[in-house]
C-alpha positions in Angstrom: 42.8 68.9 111.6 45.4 67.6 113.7 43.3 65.4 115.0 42.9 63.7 111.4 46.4 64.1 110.9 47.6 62.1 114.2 44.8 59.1 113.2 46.0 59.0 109.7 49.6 58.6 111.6 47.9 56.1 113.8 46.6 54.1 110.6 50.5 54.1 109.1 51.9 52.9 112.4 49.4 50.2 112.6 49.8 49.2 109.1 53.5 49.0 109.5 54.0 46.7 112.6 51.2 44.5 111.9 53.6 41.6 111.8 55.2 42.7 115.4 53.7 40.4 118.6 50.5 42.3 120.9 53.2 42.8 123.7 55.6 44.9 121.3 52.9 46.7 119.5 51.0 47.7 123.3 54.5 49.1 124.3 54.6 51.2 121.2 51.2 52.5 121.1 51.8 53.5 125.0 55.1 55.0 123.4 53.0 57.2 120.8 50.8 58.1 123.2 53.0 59.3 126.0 54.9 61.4 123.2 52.0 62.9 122.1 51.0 64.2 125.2 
């Protein structure tokens, strides 16, 4: 479940910087991921 939780996450934080460029949006995924770890 919190699995399903974290990809619905991942589907707002997609949705809400898909006007930012690749480079920003790579730095922020890394960012996500590192935190969630």
């Amino acid at each position: 479940m919190k699995v399903q939780y974290r990809l619905r996450r991942l589907d707002v934080f997609w949705l809400d910087n898909r006007n930012r460029t690749q480079e920003a949006l790579l730095v922020d995924v890394i960012s996500l991921v590192t935190g969630v770890k």
